[in-house]
N, C-alpha and C positions, 0 to 999 in steps of 0.2 A: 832291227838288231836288238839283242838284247842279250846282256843288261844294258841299260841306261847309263851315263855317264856319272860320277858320284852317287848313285844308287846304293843305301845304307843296307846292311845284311847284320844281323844277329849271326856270333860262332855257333856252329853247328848247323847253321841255313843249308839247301841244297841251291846252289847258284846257277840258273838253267841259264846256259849260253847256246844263243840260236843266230843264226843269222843266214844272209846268203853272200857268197863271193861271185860276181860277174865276169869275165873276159873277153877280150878280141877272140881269142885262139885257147884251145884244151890247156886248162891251169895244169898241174901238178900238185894238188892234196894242198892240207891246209896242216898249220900245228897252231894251238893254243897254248899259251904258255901262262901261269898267272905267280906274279913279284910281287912279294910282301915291301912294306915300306923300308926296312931293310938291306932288300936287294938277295932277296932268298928265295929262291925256285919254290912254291905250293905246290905246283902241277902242270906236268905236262901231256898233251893229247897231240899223237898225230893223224894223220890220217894223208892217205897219197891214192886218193881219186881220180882219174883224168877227163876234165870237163872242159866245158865251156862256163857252164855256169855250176857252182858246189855248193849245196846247204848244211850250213853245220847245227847240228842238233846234241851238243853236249850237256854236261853236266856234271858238277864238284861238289864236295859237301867239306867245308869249311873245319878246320881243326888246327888252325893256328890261334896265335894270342896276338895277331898284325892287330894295328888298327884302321891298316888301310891298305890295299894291292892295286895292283895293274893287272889286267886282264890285255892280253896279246895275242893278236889273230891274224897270223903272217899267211897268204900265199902263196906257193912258188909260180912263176909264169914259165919258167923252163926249165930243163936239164944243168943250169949254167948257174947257177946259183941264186938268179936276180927273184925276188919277191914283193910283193905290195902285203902293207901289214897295216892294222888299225890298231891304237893302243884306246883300252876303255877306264878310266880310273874308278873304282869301288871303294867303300868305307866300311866298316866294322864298330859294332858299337859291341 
């Protein structure tokens, strides 16, 4: 997975977010969402693939003044709203 957990980025960075999502049963897409320290939306990506297993291959490029965000990588497992999400914390110098 990647980024890495506190993993420092220079503004302006491009922030390559990869990973893979696994399930029992065909996911429903993924969304990335990345919170400034604030609690302010940077970005959002979705994407609604139906797998078993989904690889996320994105990528941000950095244009806030945060000193530090959240990177969040929710799956949906169904129709019904329920998802599994990983929160990643990054820093800003």
């Amino acid at each position: 997975c990647n980024p890495v957990a506190n993993q420092v980025y220079h503004h302006g960075d491009v922030i390559k977010i990869s990973g893979t999502v696994n399930g029992l049963e065909a996911m429903h897409g993924y969304r990335v969402y990345i919170i400034d320290n604030n609690g302010d939306s940077l970005c959002c990506i979705k994407n609604h693939t139906h797998a078993n297993s989904i690889t996320i291959d994105e990528s941000w490029i950095d244009s806030s003044s945060a000193s530090s965000a959240n990177i969040i990588v929710a799956s949906a497992i169904n129709h019904e709203g329920d998802e599994v999400k990983k929160v990643i914390p990054i820093k800003f110098q």
